[in-house]
C-alpha positions, 0 to 999 in steps of 0.5 A: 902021105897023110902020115907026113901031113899029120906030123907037119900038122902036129908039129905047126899046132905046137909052135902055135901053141908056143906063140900063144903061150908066149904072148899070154905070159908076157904082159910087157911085150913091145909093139914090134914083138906084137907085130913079129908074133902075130905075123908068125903066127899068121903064117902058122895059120896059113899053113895049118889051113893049107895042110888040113885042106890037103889031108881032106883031098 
């Protein structure tokens, strides 16, 4: 079980890392794709969270 835990772990850290990349090379990014991106990346956060606290229990 801590094998899954780690791959969806790993695999939230990605597209986390996607979504800061992405809005550290974008210097004209509209408000609504602030407000989408941030949101997403909210919930990646959430997840993350989640999944860590699950693997230490």
């Amino acid at each position: 079980m801590d094998d899954k835990i780690n791959e969806a772990i790993k695999y939230y850290l990605l597209k986390r890392e996607g979504l800061m990349n992405y809005f550290n090379n974008n210097n004209n990014l509209s408000v609504e794709e602030i407000i989408e991106n941030a949101e997403e990346l909210s919930i990646l956060e959430y997840k993350i969270t989640a999944l860590q606290v699950a693997l230490e229990n």
